[in-house]
Backbone as numpy.savetxt, mean C-alpha at the origin, in Angstrom:
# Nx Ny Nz CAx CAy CAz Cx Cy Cz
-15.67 -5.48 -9.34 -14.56 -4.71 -8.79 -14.17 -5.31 -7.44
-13.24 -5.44 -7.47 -12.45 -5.82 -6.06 -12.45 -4.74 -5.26
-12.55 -5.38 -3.66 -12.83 -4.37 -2.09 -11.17 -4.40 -2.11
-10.87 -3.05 -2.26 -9.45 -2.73 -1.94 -8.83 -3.14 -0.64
-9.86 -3.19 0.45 -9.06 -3.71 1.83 -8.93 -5.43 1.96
-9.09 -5.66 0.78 -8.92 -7.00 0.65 -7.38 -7.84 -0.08
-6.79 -6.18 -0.34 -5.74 -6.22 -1.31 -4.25 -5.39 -0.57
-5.07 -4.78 0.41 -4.32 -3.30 1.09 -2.96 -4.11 1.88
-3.09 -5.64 2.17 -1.60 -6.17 2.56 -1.35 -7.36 1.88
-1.37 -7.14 0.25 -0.67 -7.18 -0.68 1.20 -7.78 -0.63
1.75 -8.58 -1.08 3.37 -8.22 -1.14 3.35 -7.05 -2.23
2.66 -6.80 -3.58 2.72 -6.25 -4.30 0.85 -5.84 -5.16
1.33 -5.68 -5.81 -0.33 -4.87 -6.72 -0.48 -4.68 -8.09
-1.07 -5.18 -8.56 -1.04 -4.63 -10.10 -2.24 -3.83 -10.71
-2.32 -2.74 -10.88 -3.28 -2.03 -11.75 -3.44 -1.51 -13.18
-4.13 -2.17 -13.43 -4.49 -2.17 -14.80 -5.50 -1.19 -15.38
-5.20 -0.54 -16.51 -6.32 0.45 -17.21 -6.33 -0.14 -18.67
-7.41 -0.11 -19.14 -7.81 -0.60 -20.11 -7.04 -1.74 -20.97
-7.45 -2.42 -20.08 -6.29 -3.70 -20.27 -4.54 -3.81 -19.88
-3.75 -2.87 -19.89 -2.53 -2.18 -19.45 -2.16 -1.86 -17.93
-0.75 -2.37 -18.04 -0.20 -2.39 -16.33 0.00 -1.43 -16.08
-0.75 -0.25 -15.79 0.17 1.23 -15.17 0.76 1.61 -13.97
0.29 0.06 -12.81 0.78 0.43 -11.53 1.33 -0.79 -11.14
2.58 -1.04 -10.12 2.17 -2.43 -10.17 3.65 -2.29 -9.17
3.67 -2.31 -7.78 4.34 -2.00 -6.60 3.64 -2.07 -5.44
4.45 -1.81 -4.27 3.85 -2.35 -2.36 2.57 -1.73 -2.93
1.54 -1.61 -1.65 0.50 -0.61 -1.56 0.93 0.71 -0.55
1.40 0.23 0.00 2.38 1.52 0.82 2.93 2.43 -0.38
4.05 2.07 -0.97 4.18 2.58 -2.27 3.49 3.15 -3.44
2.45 2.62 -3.70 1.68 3.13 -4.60 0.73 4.41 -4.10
0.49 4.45 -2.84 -0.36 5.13 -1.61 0.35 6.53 -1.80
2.06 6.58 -1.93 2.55 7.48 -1.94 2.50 8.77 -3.20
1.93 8.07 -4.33 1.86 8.56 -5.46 0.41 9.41 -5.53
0.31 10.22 -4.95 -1.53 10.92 -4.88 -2.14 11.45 -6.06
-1.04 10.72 -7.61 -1.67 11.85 -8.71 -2.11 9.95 -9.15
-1.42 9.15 -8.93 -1.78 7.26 -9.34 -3.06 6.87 -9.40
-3.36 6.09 -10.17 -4.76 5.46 -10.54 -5.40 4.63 -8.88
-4.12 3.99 -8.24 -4.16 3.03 -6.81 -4.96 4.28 -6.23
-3.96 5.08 -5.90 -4.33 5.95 -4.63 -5.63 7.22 -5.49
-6.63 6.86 -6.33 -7.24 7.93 -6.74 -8.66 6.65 -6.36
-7.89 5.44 -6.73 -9.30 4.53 -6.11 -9.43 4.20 -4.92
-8.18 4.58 -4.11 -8.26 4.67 -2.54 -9.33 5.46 -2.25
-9.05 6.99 -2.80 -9.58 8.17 -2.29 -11.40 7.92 -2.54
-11.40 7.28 -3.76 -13.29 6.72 -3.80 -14.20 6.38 -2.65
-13.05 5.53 -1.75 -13.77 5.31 -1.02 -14.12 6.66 0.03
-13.86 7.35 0.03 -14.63 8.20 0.94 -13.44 8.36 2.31
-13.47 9.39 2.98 -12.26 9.95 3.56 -11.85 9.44 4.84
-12.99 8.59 5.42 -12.99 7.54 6.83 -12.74 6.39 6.16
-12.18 5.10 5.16 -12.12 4.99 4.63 -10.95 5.23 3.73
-10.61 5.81 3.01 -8.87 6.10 2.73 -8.11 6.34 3.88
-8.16 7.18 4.88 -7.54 6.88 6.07 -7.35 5.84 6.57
-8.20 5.03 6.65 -7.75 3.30 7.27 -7.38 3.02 6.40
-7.29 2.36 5.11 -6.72 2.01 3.84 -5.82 2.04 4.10
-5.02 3.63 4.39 -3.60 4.28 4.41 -2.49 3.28 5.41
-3.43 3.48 6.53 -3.13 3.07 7.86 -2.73 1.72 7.82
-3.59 0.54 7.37 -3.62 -0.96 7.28 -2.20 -0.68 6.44
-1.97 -0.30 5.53 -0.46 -0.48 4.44 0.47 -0.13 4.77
0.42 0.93 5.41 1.93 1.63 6.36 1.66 0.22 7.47
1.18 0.11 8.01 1.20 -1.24 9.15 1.79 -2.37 8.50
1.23 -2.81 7.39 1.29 -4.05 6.79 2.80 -3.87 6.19
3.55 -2.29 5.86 4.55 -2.44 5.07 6.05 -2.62 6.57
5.31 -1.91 7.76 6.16 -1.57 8.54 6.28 -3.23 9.39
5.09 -3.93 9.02 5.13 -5.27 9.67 6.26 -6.36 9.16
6.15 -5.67 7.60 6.99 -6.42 6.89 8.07 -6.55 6.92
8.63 -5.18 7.35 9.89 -4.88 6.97 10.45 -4.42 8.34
9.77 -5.31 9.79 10.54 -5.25 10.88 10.62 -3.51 12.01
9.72 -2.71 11.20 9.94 -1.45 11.53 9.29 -0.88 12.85
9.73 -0.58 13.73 9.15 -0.14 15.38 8.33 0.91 14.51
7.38 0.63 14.45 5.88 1.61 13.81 5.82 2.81 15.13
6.33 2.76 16.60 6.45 3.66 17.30 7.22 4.80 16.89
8.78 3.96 16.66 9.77 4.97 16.76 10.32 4.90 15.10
9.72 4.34 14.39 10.04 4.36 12.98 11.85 3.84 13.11
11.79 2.83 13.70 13.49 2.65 13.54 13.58 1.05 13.17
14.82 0.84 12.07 14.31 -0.40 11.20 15.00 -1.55 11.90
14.83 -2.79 12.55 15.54 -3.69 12.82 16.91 -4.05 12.24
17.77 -4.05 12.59 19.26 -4.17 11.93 18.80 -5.64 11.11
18.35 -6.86 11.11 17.72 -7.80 10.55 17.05 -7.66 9.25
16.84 -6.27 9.32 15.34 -6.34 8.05 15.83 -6.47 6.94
15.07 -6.79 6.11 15.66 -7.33 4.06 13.93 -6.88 3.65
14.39 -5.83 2.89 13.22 -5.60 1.83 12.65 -6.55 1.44
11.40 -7.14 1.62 10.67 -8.47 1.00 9.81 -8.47 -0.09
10.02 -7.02 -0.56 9.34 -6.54 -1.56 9.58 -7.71 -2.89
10.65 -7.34 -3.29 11.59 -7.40 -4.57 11.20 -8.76 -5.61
């Protein structure tokens, strides 16, 4: 099994169940989904632990995408780099 904080700044993610893609978007994104297979193996790790998880991906997504992580306001510059 792969250490999720090894994956947590990701461009993207793919999760797989029994062979099958059921997840497969940012980790910021997937983080948002709290019923998702991503964010139910976040929560495994234990609650000090999914909190940083959380934290590193909102960082990593807000790094990405130019965003004052202070004031949540998006650089007139920014382009989704998701896609």
């Amino acid at each position: 099994m792969i250490t999720i904080n090894t994956i947590i700044d990701s461009d993207k993610v793919m999760v797989l169940d029994a062979g099958q893609v059921v997840e497969y978007d940012i980790p910021h994104h997937l983080l948002d989904k709290s019923d998702g297979l991503f964010s139910k193996l976040v929560k495994q790790t234990g609650n000090e632990m999914s909190v940083r998880l959380k934290q590193m991906a909102i960082q990593y997504y807000n790094r990405k995408n130019n965003i004052n992580e202070n004031e949540g306001e998006v650089n007139s510059n920014c382009t989704d780099n998701y896609s």
